[in-house]
DSSP file (Angstrom, degrees, kcal/mol; ACC not computed):
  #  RESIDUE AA STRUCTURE BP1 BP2  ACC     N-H-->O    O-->H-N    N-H-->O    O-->H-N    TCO  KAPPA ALPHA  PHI   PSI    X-CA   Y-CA   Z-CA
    1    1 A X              0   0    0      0, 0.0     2,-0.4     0, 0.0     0, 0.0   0.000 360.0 360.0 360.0 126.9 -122.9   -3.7  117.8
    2    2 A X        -     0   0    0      1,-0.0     2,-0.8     3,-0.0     3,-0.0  -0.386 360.0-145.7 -61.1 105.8 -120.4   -6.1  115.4
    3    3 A X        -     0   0    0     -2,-0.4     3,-0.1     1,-0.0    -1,-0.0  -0.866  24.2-103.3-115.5 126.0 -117.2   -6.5  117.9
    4    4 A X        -     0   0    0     -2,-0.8     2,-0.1     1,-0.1     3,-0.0   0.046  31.0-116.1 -38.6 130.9 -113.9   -6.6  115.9
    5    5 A X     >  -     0   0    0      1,-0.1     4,-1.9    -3,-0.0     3,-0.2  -0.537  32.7-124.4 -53.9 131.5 -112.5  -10.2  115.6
    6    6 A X  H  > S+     0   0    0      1,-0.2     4,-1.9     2,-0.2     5,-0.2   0.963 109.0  63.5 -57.4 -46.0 -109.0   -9.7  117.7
    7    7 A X  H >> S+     0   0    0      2,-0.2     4,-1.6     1,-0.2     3,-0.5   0.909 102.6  48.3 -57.4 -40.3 -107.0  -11.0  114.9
    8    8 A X  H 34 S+     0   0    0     -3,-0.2     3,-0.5     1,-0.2     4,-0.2   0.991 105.3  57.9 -54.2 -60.4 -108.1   -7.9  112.7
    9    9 A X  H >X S+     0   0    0     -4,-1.9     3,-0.8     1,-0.2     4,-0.7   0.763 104.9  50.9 -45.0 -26.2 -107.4   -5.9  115.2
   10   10 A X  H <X S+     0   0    0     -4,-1.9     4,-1.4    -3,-0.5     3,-0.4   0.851 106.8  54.9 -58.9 -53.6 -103.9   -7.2  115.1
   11   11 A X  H 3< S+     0   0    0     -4,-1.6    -1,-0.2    -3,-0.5    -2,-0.2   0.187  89.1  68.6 -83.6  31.6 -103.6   -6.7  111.8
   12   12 A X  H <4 S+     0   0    0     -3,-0.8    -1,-0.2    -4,-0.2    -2,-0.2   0.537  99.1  59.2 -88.1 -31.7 -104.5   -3.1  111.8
   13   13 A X  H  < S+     0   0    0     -4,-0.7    -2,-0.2    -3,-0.4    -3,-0.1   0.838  76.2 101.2 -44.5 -46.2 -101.0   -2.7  113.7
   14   14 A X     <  +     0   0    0     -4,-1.4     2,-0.4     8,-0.1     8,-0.1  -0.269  54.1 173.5 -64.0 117.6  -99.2   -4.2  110.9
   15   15 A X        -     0   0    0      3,-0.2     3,-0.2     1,-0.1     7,-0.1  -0.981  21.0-170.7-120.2 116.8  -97.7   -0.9  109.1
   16   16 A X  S    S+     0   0    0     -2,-0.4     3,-0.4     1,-0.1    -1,-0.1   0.562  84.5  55.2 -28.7 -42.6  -95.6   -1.4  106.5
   17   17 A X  S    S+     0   0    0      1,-0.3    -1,-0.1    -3,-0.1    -3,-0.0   0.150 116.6  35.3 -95.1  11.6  -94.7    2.1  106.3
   18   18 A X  S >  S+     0   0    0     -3,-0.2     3,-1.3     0, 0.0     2,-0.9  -0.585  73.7 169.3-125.9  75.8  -93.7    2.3  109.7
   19   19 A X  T 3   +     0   0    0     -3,-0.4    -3,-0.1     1,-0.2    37,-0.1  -0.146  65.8  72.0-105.9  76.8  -92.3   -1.1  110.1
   20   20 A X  T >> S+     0   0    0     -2,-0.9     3,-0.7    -5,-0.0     4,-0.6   0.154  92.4  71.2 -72.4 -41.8  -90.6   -0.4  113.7
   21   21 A X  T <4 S+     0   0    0     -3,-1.3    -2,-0.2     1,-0.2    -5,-0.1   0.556  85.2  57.2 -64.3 -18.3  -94.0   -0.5  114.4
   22   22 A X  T >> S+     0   0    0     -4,-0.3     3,-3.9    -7,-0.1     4,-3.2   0.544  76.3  88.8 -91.4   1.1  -94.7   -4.4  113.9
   23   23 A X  G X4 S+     0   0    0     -3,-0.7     3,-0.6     1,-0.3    -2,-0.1   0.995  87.0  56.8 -69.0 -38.2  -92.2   -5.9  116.3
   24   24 A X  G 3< S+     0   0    0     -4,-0.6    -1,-0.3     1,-0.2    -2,-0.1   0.534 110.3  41.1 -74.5  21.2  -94.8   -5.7  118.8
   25   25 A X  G <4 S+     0   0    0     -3,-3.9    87,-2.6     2,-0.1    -2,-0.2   0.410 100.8  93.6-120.7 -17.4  -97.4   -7.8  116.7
   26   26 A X  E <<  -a  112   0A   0     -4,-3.2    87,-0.2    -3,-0.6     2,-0.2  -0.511  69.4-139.2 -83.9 158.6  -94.4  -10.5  115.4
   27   27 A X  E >   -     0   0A   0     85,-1.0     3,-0.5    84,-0.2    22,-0.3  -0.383  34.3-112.8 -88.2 175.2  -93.9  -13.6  117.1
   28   28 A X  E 3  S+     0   0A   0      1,-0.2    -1,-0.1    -2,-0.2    -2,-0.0   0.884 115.8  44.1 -97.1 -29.4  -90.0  -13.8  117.0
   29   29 A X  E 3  S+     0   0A   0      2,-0.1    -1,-0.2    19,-0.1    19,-0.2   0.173  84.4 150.1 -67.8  10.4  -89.9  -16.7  114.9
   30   30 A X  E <   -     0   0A   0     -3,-0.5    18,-6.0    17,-0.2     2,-0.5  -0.196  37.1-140.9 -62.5 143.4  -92.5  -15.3  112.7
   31   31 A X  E     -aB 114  47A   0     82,-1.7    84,-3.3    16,-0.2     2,-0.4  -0.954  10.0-162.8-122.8 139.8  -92.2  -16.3  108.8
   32   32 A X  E     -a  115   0A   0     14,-2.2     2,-2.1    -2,-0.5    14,-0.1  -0.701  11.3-163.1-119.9  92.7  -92.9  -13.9  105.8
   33   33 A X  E     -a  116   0A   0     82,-0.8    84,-2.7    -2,-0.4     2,-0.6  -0.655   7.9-174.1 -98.4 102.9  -93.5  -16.4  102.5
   34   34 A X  E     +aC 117  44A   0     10,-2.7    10,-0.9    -2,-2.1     2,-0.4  -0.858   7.8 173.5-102.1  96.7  -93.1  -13.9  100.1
   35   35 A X  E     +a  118   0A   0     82,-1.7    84,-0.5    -2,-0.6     2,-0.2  -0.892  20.8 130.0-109.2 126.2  -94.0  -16.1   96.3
   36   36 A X        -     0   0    0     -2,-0.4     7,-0.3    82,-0.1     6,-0.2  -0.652  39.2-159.0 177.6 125.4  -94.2  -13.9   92.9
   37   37 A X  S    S+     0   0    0     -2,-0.2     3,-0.2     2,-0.2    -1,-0.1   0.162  96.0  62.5 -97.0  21.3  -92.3  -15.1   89.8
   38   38 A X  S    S+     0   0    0      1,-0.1     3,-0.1     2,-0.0    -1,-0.1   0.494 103.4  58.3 -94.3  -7.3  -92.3  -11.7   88.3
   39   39 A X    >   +     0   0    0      1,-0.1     3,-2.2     2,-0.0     4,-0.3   0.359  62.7 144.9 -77.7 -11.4  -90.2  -10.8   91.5
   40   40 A X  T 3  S+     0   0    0      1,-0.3    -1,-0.1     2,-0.2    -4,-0.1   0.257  70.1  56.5  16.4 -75.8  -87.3  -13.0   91.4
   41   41 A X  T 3  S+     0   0    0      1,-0.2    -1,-0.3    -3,-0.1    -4,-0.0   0.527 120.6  28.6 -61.5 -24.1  -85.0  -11.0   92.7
   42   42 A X  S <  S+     0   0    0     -3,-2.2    -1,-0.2    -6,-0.2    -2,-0.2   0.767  92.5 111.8-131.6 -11.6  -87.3  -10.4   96.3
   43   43 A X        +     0   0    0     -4,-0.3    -8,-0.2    -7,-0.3     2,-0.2  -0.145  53.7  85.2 -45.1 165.1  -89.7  -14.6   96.6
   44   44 A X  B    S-C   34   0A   0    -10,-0.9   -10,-2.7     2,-0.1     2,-0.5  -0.669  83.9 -62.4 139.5-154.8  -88.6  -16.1   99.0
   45   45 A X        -     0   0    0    -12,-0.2     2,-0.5    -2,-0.2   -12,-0.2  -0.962  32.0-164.7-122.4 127.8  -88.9  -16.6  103.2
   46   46 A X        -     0   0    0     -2,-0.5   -14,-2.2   -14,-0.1     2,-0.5  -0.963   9.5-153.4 -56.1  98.1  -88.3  -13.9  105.7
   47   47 A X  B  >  -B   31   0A   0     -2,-0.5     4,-0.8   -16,-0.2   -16,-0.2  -0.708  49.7 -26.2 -97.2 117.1  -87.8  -15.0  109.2
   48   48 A X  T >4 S-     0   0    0    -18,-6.0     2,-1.4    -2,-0.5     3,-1.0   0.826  96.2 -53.8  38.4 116.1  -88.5  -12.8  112.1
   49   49 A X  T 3> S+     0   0    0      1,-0.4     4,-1.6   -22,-0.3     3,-0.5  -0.244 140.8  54.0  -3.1 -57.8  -88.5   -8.3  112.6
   50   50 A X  H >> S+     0   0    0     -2,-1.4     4,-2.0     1,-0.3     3,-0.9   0.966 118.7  33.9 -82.2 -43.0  -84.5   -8.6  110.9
   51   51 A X  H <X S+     0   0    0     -3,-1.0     4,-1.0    -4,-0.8    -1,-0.3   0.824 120.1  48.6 -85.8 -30.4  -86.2  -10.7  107.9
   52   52 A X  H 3> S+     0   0    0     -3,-0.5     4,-1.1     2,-0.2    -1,-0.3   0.679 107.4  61.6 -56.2 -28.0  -89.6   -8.7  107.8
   53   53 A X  H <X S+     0   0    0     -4,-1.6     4,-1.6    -3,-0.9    -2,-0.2   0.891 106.2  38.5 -52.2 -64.8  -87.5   -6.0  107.9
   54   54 A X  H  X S+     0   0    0     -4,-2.0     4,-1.4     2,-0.2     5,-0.2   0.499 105.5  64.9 -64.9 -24.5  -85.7   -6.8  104.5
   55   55 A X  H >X S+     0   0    0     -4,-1.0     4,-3.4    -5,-0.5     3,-0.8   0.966 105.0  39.6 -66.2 -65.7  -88.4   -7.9  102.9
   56   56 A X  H 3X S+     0   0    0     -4,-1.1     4,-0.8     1,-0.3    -2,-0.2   0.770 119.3  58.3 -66.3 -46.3  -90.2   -4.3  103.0
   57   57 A X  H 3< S+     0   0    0     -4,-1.6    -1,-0.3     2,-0.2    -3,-0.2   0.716 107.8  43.1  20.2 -68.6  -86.2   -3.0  102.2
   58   58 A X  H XX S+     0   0    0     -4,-1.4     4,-2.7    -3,-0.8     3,-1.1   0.791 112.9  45.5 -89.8 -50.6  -86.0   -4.8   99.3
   59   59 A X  H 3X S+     0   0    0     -4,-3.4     4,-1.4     1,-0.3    -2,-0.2   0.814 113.0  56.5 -80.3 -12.9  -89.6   -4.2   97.4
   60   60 A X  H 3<>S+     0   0    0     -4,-0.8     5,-2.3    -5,-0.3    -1,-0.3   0.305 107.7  43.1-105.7  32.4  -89.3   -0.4   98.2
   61   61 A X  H X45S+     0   0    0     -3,-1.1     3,-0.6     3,-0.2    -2,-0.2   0.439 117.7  50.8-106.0 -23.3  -86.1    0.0   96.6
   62   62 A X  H 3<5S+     0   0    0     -4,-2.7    31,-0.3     1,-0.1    -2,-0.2   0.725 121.2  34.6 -45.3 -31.0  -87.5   -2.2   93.7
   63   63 A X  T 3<5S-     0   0    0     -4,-1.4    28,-1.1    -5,-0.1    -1,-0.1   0.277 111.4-121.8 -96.4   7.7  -90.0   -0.4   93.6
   64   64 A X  T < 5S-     0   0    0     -3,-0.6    -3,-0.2     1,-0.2    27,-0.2   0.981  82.7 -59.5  51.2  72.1  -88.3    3.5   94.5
   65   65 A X  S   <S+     0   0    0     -5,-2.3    -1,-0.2     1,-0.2    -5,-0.1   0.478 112.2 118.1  71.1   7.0  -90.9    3.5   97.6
   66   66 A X        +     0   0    0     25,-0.3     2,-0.2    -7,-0.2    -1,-0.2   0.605  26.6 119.2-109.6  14.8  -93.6    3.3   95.9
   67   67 A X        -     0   0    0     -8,-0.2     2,-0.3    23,-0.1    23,-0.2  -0.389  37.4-177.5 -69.0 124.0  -95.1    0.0   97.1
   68   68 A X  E     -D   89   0A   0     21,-2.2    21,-2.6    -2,-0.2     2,-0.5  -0.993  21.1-149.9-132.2 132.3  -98.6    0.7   98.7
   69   69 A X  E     -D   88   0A   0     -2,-0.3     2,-0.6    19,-0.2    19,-0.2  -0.891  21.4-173.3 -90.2 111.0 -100.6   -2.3  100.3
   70   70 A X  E     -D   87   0A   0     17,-2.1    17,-2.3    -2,-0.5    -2,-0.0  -0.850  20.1-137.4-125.1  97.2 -104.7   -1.0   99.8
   71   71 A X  E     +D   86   0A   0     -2,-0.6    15,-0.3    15,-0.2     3,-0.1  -0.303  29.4 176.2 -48.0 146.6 -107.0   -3.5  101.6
   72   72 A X  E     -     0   0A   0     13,-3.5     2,-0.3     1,-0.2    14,-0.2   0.707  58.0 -17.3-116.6 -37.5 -109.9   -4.7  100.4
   73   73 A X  E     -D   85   0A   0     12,-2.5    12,-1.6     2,-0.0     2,-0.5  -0.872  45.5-145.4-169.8 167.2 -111.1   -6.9  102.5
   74   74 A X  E     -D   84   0A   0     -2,-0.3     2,-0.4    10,-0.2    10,-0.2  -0.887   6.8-171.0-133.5 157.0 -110.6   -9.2  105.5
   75   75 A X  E     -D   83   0A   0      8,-3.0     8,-1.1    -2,-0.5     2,-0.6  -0.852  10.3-155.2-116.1  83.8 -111.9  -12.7  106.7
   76   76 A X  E     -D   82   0A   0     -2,-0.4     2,-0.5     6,-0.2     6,-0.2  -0.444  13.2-172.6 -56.2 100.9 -111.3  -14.3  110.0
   77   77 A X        -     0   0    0      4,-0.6     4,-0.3    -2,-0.6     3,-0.1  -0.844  56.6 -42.4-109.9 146.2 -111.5  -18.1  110.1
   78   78 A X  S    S-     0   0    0     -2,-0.5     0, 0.0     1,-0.2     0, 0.0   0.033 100.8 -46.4  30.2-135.4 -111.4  -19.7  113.1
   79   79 A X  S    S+     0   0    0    -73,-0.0    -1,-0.2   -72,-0.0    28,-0.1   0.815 135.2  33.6 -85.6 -20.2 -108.5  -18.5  116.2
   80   80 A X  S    S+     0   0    0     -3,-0.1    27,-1.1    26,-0.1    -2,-0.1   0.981  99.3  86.7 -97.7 -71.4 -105.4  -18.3  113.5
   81   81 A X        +     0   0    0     -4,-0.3    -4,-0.6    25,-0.2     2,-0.3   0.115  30.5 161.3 -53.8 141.3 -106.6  -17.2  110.3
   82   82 A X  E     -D   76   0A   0     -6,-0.2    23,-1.9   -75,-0.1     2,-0.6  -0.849  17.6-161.6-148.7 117.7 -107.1  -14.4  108.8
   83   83 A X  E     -DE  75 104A   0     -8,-1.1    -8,-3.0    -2,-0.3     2,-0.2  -0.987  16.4-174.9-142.0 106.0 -107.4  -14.1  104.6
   84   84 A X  E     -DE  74 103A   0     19,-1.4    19,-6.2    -2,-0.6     2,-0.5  -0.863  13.6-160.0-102.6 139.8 -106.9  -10.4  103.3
   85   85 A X  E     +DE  73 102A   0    -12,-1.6   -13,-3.5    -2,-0.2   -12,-2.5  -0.994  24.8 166.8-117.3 136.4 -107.3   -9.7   99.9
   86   86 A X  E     -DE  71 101A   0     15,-0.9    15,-1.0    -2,-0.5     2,-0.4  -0.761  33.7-120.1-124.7 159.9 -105.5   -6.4   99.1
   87   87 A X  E     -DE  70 100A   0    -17,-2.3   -17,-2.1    -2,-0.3     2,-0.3  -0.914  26.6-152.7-100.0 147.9 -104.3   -4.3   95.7
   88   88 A X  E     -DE  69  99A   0     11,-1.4    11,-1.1    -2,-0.4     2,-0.3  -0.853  11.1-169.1 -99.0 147.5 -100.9   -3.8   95.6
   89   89 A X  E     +DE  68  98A   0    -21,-2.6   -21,-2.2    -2,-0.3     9,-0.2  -0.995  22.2 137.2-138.3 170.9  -99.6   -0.7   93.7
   90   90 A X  E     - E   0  97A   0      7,-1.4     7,-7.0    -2,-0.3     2,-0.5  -0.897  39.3-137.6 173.2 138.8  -96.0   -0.2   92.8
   91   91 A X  E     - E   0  96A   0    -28,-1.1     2,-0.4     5,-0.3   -25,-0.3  -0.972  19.6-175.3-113.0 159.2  -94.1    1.1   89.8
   92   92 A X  S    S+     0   0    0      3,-2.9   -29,-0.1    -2,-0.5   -30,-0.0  -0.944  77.7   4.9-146.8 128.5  -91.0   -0.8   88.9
   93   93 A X  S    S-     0   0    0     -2,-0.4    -1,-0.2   -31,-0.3   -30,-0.0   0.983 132.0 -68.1  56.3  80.0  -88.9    0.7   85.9
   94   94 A X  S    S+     0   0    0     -3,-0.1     2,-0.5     1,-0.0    -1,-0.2   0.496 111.1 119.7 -12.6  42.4  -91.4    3.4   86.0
   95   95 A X        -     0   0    0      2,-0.0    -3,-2.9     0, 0.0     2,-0.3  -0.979  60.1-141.0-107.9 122.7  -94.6    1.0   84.7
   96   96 A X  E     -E   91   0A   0     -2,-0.5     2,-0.4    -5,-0.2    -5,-0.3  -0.606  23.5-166.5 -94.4 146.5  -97.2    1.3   87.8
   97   97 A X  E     -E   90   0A   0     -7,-7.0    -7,-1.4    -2,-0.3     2,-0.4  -0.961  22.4-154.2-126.4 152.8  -98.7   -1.9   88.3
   98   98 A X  E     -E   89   0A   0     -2,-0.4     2,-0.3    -9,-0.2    -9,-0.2  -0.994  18.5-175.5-125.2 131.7 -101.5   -2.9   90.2
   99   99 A X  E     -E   88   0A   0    -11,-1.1   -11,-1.4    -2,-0.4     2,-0.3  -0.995  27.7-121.9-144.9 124.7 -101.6   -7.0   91.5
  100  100 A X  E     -E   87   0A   0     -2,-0.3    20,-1.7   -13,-0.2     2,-0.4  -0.508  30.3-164.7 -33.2 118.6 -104.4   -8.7   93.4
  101  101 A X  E     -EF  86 119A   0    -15,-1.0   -15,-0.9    -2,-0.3     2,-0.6  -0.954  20.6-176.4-138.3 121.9 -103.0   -9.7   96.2
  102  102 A X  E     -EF  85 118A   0     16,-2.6    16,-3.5    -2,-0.4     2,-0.4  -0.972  25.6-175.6-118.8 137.1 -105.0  -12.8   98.8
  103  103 A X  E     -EF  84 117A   0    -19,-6.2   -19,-1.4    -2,-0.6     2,-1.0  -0.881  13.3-147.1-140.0 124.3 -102.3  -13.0  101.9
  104  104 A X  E     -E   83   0A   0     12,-1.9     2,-0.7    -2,-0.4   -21,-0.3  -0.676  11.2-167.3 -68.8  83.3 -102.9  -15.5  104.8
  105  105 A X        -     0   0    0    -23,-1.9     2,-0.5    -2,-1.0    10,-0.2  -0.745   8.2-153.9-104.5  98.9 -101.9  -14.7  107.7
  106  106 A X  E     -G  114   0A   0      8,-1.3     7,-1.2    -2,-0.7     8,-1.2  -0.457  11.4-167.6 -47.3  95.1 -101.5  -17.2  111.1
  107  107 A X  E     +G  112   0A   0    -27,-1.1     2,-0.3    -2,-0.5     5,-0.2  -0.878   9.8 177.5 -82.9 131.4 -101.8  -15.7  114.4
  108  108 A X  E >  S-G  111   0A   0      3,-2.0     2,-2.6    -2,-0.3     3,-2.0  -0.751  74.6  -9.1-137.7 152.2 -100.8  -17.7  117.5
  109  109 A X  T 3  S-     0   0    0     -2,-0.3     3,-0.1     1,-0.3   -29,-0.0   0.518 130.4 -51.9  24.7  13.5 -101.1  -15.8  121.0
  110  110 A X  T 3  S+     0   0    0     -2,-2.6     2,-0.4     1,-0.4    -1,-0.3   0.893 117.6 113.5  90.6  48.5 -101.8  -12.5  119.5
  111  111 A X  E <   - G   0 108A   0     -3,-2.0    -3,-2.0     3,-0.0     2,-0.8  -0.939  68.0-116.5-140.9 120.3  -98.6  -12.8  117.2
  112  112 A X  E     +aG  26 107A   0    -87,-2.6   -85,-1.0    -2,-0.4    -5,-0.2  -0.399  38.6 163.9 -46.1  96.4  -97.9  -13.0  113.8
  113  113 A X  E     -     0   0A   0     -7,-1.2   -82,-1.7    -2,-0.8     2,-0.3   0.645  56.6  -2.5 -98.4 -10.7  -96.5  -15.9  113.2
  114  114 A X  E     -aG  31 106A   0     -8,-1.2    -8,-1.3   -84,-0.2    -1,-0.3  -0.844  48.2-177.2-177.8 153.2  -96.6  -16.6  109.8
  115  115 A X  E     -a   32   0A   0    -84,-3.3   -82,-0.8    -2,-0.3     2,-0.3  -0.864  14.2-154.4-132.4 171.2  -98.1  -15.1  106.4
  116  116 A X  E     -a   33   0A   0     -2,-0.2   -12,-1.9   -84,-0.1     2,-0.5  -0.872  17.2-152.1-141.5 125.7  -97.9  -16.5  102.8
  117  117 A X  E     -aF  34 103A   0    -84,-2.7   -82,-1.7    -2,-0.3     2,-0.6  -0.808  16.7-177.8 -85.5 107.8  -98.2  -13.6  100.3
  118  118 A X  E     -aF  35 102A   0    -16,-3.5   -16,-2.6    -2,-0.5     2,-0.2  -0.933   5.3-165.2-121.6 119.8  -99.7  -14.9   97.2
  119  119 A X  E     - F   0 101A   0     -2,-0.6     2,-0.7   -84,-0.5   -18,-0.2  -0.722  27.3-120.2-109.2 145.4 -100.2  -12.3   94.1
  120  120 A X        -     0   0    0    -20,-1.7     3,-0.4    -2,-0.2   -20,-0.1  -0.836  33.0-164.9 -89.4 127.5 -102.5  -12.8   90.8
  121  121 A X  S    S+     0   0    0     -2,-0.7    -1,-0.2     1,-0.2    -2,-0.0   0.554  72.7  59.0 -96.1   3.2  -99.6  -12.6   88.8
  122  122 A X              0   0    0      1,-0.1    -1,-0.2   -22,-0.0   -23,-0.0  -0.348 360.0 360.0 -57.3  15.4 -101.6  -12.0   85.5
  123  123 A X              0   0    0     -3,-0.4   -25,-0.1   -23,-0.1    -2,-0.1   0.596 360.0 360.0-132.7 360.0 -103.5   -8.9   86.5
């Protein structure tokens, strides 16, 4: 039997749609490296549960709630790493989009401690 890399299992906690629900997976210093120039208005770094917070604040009122994360899959490289590639979907000014999304995420003691959200901005 295939037994779950811990760091996946960590990120099976991360809810977005609950996000009360990640402060027990963040480190308290954790940083959220948010990059997308069709985003202006929301790039940028989010630092620890107040700043994760506002991030996920900010894109679902850009998007009237309707930002959905849909993995597709994830890769555990060595103790830290972890490289998900996800769909995003979202309308904004009611055009749904759908954006390739690879996000990196760094786990340090069984916290997130830092992610860098990178989007194909051309799909």
């Amino acid at each position: 039997m295939h037994k779950e890399h811990p760091n996946i299992t960590i990120l099976k906690r991360f809810n977005p749609a609950n996000i009360d629900s990640i402060s027990v997976v963040l480190a308290e210093d954790a940083v959220f490296h948010y990059f997308n120039p069709k985003l202006p208005d929301i790039q940028g770094d989010y630092i620890g549960f107040n700043g994760f917070r506002m991030f996920f604040e900010k894109i679902a009122k850009r998007t009237s709630s309707t930002f959905k994360v849909n993995p597709v899959s994830a890769t555990p490289i060595g103790d830290e790493l972890v490289v998900v590639h996800s769909i995003n979907t979202m309308d904004i000014e009611n055009q749904p989009l759908e954006i390739n999304v690879v996000v990196v995420w760094r786990i340090v003691d069984g916290k997130i401690k830092e992610v860098w959200d990178i989007p194909s901005v051309y799909t």
